[in-house]
N, C-alpha and C positions, 0 to 999 in steps of 0.2 A: 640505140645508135649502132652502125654498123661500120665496120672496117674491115680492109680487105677478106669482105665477104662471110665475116662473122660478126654475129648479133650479141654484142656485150650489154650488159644489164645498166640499167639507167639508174636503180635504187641504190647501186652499192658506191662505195669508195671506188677514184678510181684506178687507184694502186692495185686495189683488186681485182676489180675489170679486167688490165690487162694483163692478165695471168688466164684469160681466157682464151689465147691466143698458143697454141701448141708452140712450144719453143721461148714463152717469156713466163718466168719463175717470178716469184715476191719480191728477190733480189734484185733483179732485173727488172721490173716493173718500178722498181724506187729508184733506182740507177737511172733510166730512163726520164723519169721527174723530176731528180735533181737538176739533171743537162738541159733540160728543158722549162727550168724555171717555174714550176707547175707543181699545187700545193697538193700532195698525195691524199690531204683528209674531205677536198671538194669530191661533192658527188658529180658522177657521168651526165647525168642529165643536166647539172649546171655551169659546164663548160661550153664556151664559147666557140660560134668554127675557128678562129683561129687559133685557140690552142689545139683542137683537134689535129686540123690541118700541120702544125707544131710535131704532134705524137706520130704522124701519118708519115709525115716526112722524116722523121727520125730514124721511124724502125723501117722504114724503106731503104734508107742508107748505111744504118750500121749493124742491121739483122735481117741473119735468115730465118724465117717463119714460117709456119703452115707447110704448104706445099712441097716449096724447095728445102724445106730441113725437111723433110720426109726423105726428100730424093738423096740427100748428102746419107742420111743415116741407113737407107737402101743401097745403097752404093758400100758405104762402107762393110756392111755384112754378107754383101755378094764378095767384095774383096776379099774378107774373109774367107772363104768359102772357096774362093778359086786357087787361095796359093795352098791351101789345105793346113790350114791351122786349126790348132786346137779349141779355140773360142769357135771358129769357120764350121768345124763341126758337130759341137753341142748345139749352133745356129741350125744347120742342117736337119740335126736329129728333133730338133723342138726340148732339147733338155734346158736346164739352168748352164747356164754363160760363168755365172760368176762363184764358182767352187763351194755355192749353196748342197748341201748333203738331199743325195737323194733316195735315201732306202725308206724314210718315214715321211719328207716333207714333197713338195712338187708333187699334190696330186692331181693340181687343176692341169699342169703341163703334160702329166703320164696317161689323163683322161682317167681317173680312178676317183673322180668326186661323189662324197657320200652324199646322200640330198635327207639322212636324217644320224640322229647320233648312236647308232649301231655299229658296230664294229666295223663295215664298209667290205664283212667277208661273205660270202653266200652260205644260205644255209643247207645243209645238206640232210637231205628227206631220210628218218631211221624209219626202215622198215621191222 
């Protein structure tokens, strides 16, 4: 089945399903369910179009998804960025935002990833 433009899976639950959606979590997915009357443990492929059309119109009207929460969260970190704050410029630098330590851990962000379990230092040729 597909919804705005994404292909959610027919074998699962579909509380799960819609956590396929960038911007709807587990919580929200069963939140969703409730308000819409719609039993979380039915599978994707045995709902009807009009529950769909139900879930379609839901999260049309009371979430941003996909695209436009891209744009809000884009938006936010330019903001960031432009009054010069503190968070605006860890964003900037590509470090960790949220006061994660960075002399040992962040190495996929520093570009320092080891691709085996060796010390991750070069070796140096004794002549």
């Amino acid at each position: 089945m597909r919804l705005f433009g994404i292909t959610i899976p027919d074998q699962k639950r579909i509380d799960v399903s819609l956590t396929y959606f960038y911007g709807i979590g587990k919580t929200t997915s069963q939140a969703i369910l409730k308000n819409i009357h719609i039993d979380p443990a039915k599978r994707t492929k045995d709902l009807d179009p009009e529950e769909t059309n139900k879930i379609k119109d839901y999260i049309e009207k009371n979430l941003k998804i996909e695209g436009e929460l891209r744009q809000v969260v884009r938006a936010n970190i330019s903001r960031l960025k432009d009054i010069q704050s503190y968070r605006g410029a860890r964003h900037a630098r590509k470090l960790p935002v949220r006061g994660q330590r960075t002399k040992t851990n962040s190495r996929t962000v520093r570009g320092n990833t080891r691709k085996t379990a060796g010390s991750g230092k070069r070796k140096v040729d004794l002549k």
